[in-house]
C-alpha positions in Angstrom: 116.8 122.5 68.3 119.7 121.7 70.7 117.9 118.7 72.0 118.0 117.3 68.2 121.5 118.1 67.5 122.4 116.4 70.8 120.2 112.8 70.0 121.5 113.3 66.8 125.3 113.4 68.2 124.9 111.0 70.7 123.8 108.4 68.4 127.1 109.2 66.5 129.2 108.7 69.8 127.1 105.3 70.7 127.5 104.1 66.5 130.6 105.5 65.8 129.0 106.7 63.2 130.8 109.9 61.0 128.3 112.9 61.0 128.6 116.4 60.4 127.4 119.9 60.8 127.2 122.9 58.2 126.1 126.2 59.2 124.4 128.4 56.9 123.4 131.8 57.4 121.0 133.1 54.5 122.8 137.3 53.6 120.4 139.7 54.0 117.6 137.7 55.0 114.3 138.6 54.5 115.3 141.3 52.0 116.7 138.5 49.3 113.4 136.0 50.0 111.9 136.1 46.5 108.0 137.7 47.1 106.7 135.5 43.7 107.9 132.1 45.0 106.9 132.4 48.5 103.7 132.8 46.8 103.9 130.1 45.1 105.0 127.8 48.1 102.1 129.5 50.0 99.8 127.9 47.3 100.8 125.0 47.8 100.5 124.8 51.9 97.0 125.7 51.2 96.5 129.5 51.2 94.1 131.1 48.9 94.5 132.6 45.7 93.0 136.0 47.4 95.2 135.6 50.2 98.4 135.1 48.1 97.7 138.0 45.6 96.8 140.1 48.3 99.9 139.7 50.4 102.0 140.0 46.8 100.7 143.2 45.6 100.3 144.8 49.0 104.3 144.2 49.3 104.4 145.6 45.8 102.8 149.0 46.6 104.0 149.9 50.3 106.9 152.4 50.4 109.8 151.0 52.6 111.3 153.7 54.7 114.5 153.2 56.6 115.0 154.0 60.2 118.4 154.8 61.8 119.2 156.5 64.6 119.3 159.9 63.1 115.6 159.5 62.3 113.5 158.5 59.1 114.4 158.7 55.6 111.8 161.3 54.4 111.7 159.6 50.8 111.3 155.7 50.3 113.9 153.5 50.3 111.8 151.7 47.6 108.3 150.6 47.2 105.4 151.7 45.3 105.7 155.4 45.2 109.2 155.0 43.0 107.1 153.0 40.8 104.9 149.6 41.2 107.6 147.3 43.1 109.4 145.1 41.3 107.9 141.3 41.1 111.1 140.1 41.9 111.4 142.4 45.0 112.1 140.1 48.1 110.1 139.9 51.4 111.1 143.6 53.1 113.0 143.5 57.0 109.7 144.2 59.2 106.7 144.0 56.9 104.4 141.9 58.5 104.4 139.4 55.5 108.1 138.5 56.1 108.0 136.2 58.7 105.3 134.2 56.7 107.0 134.8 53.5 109.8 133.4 54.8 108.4 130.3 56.2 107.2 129.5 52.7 110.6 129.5 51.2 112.5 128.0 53.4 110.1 125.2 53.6 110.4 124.6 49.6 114.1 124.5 49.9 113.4 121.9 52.7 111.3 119.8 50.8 113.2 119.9 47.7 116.7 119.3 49.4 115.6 116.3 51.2 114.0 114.9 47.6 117.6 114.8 46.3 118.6 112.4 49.2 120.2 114.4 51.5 120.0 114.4 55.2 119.6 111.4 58.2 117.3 108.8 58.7 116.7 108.5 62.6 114.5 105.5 63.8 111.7 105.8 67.0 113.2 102.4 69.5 109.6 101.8 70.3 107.3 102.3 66.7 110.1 101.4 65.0 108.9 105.1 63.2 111.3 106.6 60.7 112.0 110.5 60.7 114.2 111.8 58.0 116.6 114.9 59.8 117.5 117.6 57.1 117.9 120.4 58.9 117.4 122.8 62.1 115.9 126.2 61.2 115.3 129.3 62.5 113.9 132.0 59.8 117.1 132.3 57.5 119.6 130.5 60.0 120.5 127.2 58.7 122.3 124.0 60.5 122.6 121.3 58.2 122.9 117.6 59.9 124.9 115.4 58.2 125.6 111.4 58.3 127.0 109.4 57.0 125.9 106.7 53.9 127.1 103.6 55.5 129.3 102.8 58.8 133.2 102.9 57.7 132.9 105.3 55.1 136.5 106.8 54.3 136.6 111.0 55.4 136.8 112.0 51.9 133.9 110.3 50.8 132.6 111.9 53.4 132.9 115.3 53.2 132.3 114.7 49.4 129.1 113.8 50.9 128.8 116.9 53.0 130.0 119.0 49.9 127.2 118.0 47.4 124.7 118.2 49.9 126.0 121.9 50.6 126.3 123.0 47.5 122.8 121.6 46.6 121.3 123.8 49.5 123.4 126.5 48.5 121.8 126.5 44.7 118.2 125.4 46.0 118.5 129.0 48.5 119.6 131.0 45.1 116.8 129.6 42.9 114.4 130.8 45.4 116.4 134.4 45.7 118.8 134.1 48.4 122.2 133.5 48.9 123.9 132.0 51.7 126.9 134.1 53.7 130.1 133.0 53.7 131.5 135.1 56.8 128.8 133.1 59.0 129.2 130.3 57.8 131.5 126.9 59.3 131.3 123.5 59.8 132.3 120.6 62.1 133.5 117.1 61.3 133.1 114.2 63.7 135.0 111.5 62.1 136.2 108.7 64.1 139.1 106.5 64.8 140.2 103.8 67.1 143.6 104.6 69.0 144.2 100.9 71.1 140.7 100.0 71.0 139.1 102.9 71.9 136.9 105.2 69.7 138.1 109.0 69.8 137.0 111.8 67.4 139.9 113.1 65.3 141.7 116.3 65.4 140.9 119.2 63.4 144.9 119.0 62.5 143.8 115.7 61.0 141.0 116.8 59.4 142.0 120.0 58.0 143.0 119.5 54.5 139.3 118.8 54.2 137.4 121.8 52.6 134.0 123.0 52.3 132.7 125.3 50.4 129.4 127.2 49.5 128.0 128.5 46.3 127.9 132.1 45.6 125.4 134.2 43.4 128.5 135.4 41.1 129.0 131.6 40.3 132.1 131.4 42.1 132.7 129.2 45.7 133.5 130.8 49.1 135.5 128.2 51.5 134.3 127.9 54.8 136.1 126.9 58.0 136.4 124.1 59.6 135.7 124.9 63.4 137.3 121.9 66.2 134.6 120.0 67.8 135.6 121.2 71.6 135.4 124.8 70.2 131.8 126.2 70.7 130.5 128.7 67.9 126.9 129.9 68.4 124.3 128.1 66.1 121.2 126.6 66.7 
């Protein structure tokens, strides 16, 4: 992950290319991951129809008991003994099937974000191969790479770039149950300029009447902060 984020910014320093990066942290994880379409998704990577149903209704049934440190609940946080779970019940933190679950999901969302144009085209110097760059991923934990159309682009078309390709990752994460959390959430601009000749990245002063902003599951939009580039924030 870090060595793509660094090729990916390097070429931005050696193009002078504007890029960007969203982060995107899914709330509540595995709990949200909707169990029907990570069935679904699991179809489609090639898992059976026993396999799938199996892993569905399993979910379905097991009680889920929470552990704290004053012990074990004695009754079910939910599951099957407060009635058949609920088909739209998502994924459950530590069930074996999460981590698998999961990996379903997120890869729909993937696929279906890069299929509305988003992302960065990188070229291999010796094939000459293309790679299209959406994303870095880890389970729920989301940094979305961002770069820009065409060299000189202006910085509001650019974060108007960055904007519609977060809110359509936003809305693609909802659709498939989860929703993405504002309070982990930022972003960095590199946008360039030329002071005397020479290329330097711009300011977050200059930049910040720029705003992004993610979709939230109530339909209304959180803002998310801009962070400046020589300021390091964990992410991927």
């Amino acid at each position: 992950a870090s060595l793509i984020k660094n090729l990916t910014n390097d070429g931005g320093r050696i193009l002078h290319n504007n890029s960007a990066i969203t982060r995107n942290d899914f709330d509540q994880c595995y709990d949200r991951g909707c169990a029907p379409i990570s069935g679904v998704a699991g179809r489609a990577h090639g898992v059976s129809v026993k396999s799938t149903r199996l892993m569905l209704q399993t979910m379905q049934c097991m009680d889920y008991f929470i552990k704290t440190g004053f012990g074990i609940l004695e009754q079910p946080a939910f599951g099957g003994s407060a009635g058949f779970g609920s088909k739209l019940m998502g994924l459950g933190q530590e069930s074996g099937a999460a981590p698998g679950g999961m990996r379903n999901i997120i890869t729909l969302v993937d696929n279906a974000y890069k299929r509305l144009g988003h992302g960065m085209e990188a070229k291999s110097s010796l094939a000459g191969r293309i790679f299209l760059l959406a994303a870095i991923i880890y389970v729920d934990d989301t940094d979305l790479l961002h770069w820009a159309k065409f060299y000189g682009i202006s910085d509001d078309e650019f974060v108007a770039q960055i904007q519609q390709a977060t809110t359509d990752w936003g809305m693609l994460v909802q659709a498939t149950g989860g929703v993405v959390k504002p309070s982990k959430s930022f972003w960095y601009l590199m946008s360039w300029k030329f002071d005397r000749g020479k290329a330097v990245l711009k300011s977050k002063e200059e930049a910040s009447r720029h705003v992004i902003s993610i979709p939230q599951s109530d339909g209304t939009t959180a803002v998310i902060p801009l962070e400046a580039n020589h300021v390091t924030k964990k992410t991927l």
